[in-house]
Each structure stands twice: as structure tokens, then as C-alpha cells.
PDB file of N, CA, C and O in Angstrom:
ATOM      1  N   UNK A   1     141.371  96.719  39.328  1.00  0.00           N
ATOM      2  CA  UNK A   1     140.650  97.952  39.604  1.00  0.00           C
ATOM      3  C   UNK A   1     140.745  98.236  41.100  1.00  0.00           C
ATOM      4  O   UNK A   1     140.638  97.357  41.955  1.00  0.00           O
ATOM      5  N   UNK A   2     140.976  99.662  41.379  1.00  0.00           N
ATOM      6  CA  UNK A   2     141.471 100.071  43.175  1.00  0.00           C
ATOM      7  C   UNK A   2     139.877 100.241  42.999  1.00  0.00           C
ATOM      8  O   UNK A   2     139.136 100.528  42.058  1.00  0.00           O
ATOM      9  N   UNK A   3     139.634  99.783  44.970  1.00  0.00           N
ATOM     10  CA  UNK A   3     138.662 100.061  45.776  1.00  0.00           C
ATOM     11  C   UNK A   3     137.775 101.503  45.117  1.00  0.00           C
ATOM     12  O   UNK A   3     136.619 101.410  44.704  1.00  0.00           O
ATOM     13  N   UNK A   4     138.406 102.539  45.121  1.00  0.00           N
ATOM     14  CA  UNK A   4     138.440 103.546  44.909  1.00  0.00           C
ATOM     15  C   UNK A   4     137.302 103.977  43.626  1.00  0.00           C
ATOM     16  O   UNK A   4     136.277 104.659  43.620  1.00  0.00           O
ATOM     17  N   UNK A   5     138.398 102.855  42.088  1.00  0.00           N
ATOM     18  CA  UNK A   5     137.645 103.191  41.345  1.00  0.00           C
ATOM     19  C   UNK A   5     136.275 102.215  41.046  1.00  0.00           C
ATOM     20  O   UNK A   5     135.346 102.436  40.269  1.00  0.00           O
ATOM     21  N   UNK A   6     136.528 100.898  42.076  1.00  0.00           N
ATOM     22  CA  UNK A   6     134.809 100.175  42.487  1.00  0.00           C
ATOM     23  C   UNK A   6     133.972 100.860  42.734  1.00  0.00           C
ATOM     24  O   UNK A   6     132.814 100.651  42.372  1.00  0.00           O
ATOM     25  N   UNK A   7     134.392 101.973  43.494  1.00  0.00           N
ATOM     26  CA  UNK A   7     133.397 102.459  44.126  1.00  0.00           C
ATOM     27  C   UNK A   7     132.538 103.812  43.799  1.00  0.00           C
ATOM     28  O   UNK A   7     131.580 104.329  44.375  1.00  0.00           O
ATOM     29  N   UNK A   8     133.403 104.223  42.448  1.00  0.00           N
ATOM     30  CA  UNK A   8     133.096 105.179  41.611  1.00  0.00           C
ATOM     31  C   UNK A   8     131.809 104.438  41.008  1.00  0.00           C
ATOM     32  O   UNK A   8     130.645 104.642  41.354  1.00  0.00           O
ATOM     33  N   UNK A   9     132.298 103.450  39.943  1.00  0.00           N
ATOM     34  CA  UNK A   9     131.836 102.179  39.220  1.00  0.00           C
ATOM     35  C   UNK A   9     130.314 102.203  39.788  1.00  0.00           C
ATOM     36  O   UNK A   9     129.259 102.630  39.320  1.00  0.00           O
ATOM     37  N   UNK A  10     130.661 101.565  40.986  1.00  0.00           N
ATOM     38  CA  UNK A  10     128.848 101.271  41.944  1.00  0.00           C
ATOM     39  C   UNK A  10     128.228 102.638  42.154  1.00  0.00           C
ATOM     40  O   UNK A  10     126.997 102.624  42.156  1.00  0.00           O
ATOM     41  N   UNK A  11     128.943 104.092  42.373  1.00  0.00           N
ATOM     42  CA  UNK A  11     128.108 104.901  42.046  1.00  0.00           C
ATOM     43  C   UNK A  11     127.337 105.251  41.540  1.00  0.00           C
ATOM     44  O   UNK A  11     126.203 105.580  41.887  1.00  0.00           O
ATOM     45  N   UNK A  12     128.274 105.225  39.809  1.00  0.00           N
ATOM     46  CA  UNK A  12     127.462 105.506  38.299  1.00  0.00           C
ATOM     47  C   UNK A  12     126.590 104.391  38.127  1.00  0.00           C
ATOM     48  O   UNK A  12     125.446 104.808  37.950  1.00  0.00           O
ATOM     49  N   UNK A  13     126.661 103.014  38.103  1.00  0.00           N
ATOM     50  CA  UNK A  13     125.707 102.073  38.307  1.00  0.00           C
ATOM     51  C   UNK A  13     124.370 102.413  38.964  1.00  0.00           C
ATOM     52  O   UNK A  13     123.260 102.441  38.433  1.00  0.00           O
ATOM     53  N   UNK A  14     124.697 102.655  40.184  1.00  0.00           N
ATOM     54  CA  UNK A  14     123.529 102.863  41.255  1.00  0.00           C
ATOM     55  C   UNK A  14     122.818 104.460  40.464  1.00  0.00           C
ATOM     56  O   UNK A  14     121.623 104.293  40.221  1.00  0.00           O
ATOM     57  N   UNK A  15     123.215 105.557  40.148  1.00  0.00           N
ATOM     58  CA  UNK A  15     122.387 106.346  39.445  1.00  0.00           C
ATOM     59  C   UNK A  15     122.001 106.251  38.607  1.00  0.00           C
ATOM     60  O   UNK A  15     120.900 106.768  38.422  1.00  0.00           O
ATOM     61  N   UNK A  16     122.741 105.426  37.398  1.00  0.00           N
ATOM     62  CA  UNK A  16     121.725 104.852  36.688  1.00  0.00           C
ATOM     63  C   UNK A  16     120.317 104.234  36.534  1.00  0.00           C
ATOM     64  O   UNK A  16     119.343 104.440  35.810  1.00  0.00           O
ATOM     65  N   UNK A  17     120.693 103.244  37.700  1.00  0.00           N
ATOM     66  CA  UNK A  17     119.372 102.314  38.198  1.00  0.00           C
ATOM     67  C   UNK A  17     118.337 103.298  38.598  1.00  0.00           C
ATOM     68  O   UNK A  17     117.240 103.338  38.040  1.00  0.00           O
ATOM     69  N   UNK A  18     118.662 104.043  39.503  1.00  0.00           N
ATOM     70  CA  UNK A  18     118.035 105.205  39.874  1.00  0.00           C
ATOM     71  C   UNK A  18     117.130 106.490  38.814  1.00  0.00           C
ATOM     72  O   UNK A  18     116.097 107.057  39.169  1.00  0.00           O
ATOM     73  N   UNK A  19     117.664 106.654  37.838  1.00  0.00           N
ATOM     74  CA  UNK A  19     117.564 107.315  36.629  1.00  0.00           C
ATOM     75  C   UNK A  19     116.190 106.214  36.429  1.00  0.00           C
ATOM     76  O   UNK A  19     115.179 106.393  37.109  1.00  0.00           O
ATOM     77  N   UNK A  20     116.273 105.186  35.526  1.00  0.00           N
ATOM     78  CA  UNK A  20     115.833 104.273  35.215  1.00  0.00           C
ATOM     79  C   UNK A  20     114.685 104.147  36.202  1.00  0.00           C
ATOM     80  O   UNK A  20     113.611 104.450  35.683  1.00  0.00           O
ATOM     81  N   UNK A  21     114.628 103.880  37.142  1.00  0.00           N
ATOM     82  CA  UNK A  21     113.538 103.806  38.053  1.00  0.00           C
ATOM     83  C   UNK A  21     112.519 104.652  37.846  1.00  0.00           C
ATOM     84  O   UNK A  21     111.336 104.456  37.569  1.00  0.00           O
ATOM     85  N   UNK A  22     113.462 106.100  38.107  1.00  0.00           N
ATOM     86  CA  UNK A  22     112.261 107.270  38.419  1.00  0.00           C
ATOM     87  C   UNK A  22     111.606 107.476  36.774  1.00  0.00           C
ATOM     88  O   UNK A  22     110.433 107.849  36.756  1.00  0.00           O
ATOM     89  N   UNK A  23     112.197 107.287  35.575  1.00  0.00           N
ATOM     90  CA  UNK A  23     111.764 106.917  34.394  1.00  0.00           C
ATOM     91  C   UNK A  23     110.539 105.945  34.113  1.00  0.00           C
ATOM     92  O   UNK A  23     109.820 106.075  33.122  1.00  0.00           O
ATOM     93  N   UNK A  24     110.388 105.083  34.956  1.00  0.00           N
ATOM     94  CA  UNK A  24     109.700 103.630  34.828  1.00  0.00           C
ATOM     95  C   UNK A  24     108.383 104.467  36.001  1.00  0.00           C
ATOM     96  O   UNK A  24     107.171 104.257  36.059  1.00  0.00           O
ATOM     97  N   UNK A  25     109.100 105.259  36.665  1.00  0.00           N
ATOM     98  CA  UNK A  25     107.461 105.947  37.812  1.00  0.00           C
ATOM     99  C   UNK A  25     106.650 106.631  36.577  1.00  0.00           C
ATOM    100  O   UNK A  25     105.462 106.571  36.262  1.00  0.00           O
ATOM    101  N   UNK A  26     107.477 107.132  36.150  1.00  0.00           N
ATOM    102  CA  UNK A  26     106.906 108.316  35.498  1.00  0.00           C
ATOM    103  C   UNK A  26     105.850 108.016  34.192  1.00  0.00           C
ATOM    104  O   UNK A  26     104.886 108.666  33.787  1.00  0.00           O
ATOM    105  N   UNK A  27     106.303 107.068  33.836  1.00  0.00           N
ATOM    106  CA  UNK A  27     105.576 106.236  32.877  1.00  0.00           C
ATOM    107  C   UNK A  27     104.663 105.511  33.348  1.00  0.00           C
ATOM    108  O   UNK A  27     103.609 105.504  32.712  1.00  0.00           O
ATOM    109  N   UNK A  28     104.723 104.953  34.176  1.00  0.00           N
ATOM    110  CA  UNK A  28     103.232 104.408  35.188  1.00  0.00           C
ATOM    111  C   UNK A  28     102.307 105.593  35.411  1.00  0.00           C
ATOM    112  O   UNK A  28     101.093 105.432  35.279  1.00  0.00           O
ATOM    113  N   UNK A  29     102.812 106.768  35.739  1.00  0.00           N
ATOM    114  CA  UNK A  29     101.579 107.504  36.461  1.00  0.00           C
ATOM    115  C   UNK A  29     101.764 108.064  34.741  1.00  0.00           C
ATOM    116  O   UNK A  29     102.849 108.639  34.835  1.00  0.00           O
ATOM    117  N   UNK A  30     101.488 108.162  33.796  1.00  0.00           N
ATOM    118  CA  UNK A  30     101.353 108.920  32.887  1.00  0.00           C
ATOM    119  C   UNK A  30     100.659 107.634  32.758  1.00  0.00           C
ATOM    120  O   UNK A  30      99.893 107.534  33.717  1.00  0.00           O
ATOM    121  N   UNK A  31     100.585 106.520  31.931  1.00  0.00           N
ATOM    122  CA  UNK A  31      99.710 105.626  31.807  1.00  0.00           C
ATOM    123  C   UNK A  31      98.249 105.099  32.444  1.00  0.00           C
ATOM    124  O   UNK A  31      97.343 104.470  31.896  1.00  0.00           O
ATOM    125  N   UNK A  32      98.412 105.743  34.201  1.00  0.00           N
ATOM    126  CA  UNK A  32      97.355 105.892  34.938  1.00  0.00           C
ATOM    127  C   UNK A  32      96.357 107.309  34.854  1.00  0.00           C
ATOM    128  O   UNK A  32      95.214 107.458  35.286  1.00  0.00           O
ATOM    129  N   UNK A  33      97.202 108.229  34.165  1.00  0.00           N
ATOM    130  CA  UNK A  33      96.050 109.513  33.933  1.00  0.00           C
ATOM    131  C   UNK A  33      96.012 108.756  32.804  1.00  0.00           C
ATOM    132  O   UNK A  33      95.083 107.981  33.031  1.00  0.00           O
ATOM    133  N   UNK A  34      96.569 108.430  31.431  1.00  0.00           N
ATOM    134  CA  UNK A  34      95.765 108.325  30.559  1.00  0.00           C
ATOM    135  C   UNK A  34      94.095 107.355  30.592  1.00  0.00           C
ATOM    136  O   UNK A  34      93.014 107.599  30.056  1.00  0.00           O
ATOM    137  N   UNK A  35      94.554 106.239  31.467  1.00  0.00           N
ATOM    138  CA  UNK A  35      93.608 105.229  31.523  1.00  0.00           C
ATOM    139  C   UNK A  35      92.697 105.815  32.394  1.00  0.00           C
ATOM    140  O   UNK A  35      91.687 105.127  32.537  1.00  0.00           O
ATOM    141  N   UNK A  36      92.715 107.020  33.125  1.00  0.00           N
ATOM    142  CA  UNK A  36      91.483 107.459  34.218  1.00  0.00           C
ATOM    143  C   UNK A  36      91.058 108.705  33.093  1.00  0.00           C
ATOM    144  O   UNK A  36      90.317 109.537  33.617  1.00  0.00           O
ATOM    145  N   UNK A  37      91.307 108.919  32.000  1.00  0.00           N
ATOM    146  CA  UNK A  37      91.044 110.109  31.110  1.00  0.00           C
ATOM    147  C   UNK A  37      89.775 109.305  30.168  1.00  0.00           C
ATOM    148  O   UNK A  37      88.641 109.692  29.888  1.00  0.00           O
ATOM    149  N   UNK A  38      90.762 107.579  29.704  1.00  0.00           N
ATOM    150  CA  UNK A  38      89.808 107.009  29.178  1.00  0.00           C
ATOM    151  C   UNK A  38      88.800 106.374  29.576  1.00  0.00           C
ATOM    152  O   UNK A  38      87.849 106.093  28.847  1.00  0.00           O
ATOM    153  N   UNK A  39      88.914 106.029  30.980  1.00  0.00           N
ATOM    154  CA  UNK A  39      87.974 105.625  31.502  1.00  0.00           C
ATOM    155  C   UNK A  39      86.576 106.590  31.857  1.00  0.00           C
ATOM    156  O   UNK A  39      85.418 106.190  31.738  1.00  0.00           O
ATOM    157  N   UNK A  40      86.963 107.850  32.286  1.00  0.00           N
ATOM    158  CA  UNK A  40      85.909 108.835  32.209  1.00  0.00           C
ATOM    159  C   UNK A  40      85.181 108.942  31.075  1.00  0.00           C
ATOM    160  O   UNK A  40      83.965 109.124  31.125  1.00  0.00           O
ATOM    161  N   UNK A  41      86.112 108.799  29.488  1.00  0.00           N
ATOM    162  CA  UNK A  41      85.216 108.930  28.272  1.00  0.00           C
ATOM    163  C   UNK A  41      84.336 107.740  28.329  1.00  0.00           C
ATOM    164  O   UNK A  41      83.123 107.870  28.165  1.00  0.00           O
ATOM    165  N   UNK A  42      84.910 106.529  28.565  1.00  0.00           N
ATOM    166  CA  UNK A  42      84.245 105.639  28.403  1.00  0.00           C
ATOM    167  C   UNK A  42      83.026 105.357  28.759  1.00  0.00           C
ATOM    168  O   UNK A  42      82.232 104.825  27.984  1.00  0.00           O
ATOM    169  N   UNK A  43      82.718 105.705  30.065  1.00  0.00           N
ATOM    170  CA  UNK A  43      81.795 105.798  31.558  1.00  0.00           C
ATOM    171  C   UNK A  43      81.118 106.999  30.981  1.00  0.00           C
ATOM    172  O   UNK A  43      80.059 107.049  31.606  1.00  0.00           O
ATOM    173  N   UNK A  44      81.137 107.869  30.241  1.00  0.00           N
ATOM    174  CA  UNK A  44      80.399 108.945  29.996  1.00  0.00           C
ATOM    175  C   UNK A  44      79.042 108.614  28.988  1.00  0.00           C
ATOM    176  O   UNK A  44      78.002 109.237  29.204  1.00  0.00           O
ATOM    177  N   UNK A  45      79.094 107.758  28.048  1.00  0.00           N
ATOM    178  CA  UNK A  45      78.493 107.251  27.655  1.00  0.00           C
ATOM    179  C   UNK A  45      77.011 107.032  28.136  1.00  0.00           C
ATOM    180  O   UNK A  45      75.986 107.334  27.525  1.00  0.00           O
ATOM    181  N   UNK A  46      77.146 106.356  29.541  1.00  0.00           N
ATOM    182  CA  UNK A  46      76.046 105.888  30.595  1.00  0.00           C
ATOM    183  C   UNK A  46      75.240 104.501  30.778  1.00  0.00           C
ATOM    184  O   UNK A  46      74.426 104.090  31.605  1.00  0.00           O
ATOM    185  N   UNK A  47      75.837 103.978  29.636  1.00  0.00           N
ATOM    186  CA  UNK A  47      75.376 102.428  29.715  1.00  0.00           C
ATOM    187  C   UNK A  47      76.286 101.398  29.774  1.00  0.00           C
ATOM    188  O   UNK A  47      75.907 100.237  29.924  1.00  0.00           O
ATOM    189  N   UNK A  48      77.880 101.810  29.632  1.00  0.00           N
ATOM    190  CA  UNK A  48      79.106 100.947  29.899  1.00  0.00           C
ATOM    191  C   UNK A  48      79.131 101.265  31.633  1.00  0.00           C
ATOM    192  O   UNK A  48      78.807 102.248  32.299  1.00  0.00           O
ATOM    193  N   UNK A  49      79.674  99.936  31.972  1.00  0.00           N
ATOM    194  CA  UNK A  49      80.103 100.142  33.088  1.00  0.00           C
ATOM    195  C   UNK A  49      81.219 100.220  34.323  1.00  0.00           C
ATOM    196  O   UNK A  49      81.251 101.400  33.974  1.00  0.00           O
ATOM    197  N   UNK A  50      81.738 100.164  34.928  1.00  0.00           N
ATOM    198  CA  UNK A  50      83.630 100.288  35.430  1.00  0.00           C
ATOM    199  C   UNK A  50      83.774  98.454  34.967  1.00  0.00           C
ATOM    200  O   UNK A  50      84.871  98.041  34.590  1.00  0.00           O
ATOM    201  N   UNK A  51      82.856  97.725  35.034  1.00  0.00           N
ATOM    202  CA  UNK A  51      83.449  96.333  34.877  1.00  0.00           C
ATOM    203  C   UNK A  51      83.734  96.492  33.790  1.00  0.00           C
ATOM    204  O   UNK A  51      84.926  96.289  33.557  1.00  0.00           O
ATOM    205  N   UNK A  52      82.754  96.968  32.458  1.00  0.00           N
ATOM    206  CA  UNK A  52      83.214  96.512  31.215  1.00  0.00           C
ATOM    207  C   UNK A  52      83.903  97.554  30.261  1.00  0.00           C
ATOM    208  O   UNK A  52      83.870  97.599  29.032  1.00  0.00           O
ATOM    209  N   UNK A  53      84.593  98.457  31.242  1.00  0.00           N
ATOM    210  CA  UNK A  53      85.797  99.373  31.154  1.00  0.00           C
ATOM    211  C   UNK A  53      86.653  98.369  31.001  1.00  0.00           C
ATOM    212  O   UNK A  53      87.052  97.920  29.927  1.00  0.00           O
ATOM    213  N   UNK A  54      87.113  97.797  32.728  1.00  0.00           N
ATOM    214  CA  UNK A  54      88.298  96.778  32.790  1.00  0.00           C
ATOM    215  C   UNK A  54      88.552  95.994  32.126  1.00  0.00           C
ATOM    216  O   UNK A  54      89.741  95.764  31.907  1.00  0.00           O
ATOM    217  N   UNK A  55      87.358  95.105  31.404  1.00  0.00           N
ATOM    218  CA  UNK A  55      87.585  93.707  30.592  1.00  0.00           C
ATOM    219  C   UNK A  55      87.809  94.695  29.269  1.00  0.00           C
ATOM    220  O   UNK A  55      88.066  94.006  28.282  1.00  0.00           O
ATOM    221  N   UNK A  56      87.777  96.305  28.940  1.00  0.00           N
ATOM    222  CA  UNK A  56      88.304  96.201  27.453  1.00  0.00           C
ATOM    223  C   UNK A  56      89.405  97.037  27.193  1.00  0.00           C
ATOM    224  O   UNK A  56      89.934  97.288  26.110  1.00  0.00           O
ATOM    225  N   UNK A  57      89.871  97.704  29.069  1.00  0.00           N
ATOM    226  CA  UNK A  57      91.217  98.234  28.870  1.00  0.00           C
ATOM    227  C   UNK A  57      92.359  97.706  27.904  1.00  0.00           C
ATOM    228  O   UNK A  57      93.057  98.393  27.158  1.00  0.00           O
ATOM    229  N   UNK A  58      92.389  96.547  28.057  1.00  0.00           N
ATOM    230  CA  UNK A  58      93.518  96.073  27.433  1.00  0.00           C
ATOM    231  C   UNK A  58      93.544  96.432  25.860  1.00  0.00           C
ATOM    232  O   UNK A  58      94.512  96.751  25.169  1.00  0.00           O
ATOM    233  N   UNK A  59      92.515  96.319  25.589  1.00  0.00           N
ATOM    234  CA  UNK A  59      92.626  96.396  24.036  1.00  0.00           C
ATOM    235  C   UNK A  59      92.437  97.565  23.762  1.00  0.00           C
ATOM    236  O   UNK A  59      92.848  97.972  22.675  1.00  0.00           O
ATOM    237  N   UNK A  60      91.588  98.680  24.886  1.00  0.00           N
ATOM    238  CA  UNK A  60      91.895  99.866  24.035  1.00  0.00           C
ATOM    239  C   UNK A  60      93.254 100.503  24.505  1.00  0.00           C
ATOM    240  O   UNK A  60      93.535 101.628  24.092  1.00  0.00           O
ATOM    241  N   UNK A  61      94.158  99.798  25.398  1.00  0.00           N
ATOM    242  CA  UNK A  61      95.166 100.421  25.645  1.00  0.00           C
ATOM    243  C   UNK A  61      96.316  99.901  24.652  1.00  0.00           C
ATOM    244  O   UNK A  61      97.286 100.636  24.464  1.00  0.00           O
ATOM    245  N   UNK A  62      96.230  98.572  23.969  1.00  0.00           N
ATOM    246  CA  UNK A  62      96.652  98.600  22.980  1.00  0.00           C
ATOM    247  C   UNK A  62      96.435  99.194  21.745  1.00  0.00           C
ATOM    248  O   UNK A  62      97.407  99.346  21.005  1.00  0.00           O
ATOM    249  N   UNK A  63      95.504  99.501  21.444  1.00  0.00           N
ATOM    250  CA  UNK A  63      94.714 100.228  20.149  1.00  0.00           C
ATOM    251  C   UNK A  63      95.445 101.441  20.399  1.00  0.00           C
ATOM    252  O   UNK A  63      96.093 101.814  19.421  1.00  0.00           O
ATOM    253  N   UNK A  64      95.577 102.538  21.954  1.00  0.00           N
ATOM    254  CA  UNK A  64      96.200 103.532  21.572  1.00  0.00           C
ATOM    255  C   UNK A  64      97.676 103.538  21.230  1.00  0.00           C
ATOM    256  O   UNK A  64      98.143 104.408  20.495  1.00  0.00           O
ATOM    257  N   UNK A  65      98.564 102.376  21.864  1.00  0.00           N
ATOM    258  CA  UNK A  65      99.907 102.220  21.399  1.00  0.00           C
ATOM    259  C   UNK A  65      99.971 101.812  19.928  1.00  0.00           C
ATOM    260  O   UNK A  65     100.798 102.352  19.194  1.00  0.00           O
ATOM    261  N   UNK A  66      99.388 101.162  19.608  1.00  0.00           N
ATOM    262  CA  UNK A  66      99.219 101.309  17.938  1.00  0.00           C
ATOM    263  C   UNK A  66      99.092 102.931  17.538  1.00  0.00           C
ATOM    264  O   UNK A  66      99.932 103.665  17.018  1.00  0.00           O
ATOM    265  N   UNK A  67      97.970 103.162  17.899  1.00  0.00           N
ATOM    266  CA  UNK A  67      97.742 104.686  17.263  1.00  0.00           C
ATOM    267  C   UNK A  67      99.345 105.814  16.838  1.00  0.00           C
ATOM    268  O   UNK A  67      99.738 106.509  15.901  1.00  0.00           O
ATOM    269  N   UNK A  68      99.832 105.374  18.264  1.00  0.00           N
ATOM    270  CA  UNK A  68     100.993 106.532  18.782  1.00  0.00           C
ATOM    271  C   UNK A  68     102.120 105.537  17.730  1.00  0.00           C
ATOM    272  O   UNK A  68     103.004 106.232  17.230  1.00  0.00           O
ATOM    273  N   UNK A  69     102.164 104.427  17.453  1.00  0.00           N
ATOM    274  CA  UNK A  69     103.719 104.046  16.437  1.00  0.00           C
ATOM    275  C   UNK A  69     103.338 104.051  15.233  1.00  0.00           C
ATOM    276  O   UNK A  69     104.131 103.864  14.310  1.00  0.00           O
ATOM    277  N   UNK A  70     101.749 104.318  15.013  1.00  0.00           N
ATOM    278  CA  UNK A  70     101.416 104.650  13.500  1.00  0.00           C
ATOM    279  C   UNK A  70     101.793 106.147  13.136  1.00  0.00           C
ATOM    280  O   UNK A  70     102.209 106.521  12.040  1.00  0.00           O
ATOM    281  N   UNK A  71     101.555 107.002  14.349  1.00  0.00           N
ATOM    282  CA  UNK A  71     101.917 108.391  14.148  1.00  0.00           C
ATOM    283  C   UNK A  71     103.072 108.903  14.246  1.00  0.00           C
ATOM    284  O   UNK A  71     103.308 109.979  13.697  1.00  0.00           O
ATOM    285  N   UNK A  72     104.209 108.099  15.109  1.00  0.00           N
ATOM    286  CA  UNK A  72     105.086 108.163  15.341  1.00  0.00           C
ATOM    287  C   UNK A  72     105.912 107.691  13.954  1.00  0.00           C
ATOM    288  O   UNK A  72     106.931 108.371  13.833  1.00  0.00           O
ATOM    289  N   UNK A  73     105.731 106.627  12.790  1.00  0.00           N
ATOM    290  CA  UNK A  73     105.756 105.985  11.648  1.00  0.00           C
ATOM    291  C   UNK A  73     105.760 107.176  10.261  1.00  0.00           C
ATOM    292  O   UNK A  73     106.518 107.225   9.292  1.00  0.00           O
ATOM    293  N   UNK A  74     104.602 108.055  10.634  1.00  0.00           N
ATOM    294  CA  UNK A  74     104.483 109.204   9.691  1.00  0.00           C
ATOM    295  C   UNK A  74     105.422 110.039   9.602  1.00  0.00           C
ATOM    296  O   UNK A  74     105.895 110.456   8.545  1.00  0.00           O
ATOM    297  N   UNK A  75     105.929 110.495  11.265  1.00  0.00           N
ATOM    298  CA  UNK A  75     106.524 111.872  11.631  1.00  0.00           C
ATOM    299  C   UNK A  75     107.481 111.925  11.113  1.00  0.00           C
ATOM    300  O   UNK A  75     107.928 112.881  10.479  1.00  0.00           O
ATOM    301  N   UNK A  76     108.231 110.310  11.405  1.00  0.00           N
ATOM    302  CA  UNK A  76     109.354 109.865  11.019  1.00  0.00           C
ATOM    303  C   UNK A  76     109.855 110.037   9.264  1.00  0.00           C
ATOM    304  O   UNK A  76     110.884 110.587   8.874  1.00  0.00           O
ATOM    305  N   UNK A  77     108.837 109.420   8.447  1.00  0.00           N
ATOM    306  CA  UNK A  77     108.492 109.398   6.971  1.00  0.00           C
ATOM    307  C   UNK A  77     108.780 110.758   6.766  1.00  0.00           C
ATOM    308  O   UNK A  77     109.829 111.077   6.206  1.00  0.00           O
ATOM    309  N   UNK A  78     108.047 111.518   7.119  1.00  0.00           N
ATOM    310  CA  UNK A  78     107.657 113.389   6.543  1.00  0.00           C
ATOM    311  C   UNK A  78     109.218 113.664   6.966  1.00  0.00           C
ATOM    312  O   UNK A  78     109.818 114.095   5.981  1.00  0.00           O
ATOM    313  N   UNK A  79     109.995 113.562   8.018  1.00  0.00           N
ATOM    314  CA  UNK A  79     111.177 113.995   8.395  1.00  0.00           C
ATOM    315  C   UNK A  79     112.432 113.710   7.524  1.00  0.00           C
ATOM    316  O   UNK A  79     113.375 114.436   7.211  1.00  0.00           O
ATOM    317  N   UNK A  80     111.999 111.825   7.103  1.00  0.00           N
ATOM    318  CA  UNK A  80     113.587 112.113   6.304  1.00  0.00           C
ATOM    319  C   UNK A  80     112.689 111.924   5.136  1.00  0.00           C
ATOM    320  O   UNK A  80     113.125 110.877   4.657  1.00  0.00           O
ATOM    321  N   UNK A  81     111.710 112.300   4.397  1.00  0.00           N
ATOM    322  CA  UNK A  81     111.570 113.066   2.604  1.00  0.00           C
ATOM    323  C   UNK A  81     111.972 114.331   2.989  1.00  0.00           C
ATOM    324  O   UNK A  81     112.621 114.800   2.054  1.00  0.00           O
ATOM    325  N   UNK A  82     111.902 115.152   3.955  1.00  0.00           N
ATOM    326  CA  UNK A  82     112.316 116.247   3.982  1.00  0.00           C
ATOM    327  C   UNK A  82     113.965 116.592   4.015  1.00  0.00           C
ATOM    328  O   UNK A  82     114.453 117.700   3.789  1.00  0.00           O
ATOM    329  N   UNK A  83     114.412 115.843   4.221  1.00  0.00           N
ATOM    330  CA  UNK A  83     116.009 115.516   4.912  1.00  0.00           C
ATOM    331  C   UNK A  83     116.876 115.465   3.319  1.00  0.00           C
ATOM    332  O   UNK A  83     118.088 115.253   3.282  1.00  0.00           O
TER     333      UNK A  83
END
């Protein structure tokens, strides 16, 4: 392989990575409004508090990724009976 086309190579590589990155931001700050969306519901209540937000993020942030591949599970179903 010429210099030339290495260096094509490490281009498309490097935008990829790049692609990928700004993909991986974007999903963090979408995961951080969701968790400051749930955390407001949570806290609205008035007797939970930011500590015992944190100790149950995890599980309700799993509970909603469940939610979303159960729904995601349906969409899928309804799409190919329809197909």
C-alpha cells in the first residue's frame, strides 16, 4: 500500500472514530436530560431525597431500558405481521 493510500486509510479511520465519538456525546447528554427529567419527577414527590434518587438511579435507569426494548420488541412484531 503507497504512503498515499495510508494516508487516505488513517483519514477514513480517524472520521470514523470521530463519527463514533460525537455519537457516544450525544448519548451521554441525552441520558443526562433524561436522568435530570427523572430526577425532578422523583424529587417532586417531597419526601424522597437527591440521596435516595442516586442509590435508585440505577435501577430506574434500567427499568427504563427495559421499558424502551419491550417497546421496541412490539414495534418490531406489529411491523413484520404487517409485512
Amino acid at each position: 500500500m503507497s504512503q498515499e493510500q495510508q494516508d487516505r486509510q488513517r483519514a477514513v479511520e480517524l472520521k470514523i472514530v470521530e463519527q463514533a465519538r460525537a455519537e457516544s456525546r450525544k448519548e451521554a447528554a441525552a441520558l443526562e436530560q433524561m436522568k435530570q427529567h427523572m430526577r425532578e419527577a422523583f424529587l417532586s414527590g417531597g419526601a424522597a431525597t437527591v440521596e435516595d434518587f442516586e442509590r435508585c438511579w440505577p435501577e430506574l435507569r434500567n427499568e427504563m431500558f427495559r421499558q424502551q426494548a419491550h417497546h421496541g420488541m412490539l414495534v418490531y412484531r406489529a411491523a413484520a405481521q404487517e409485512a
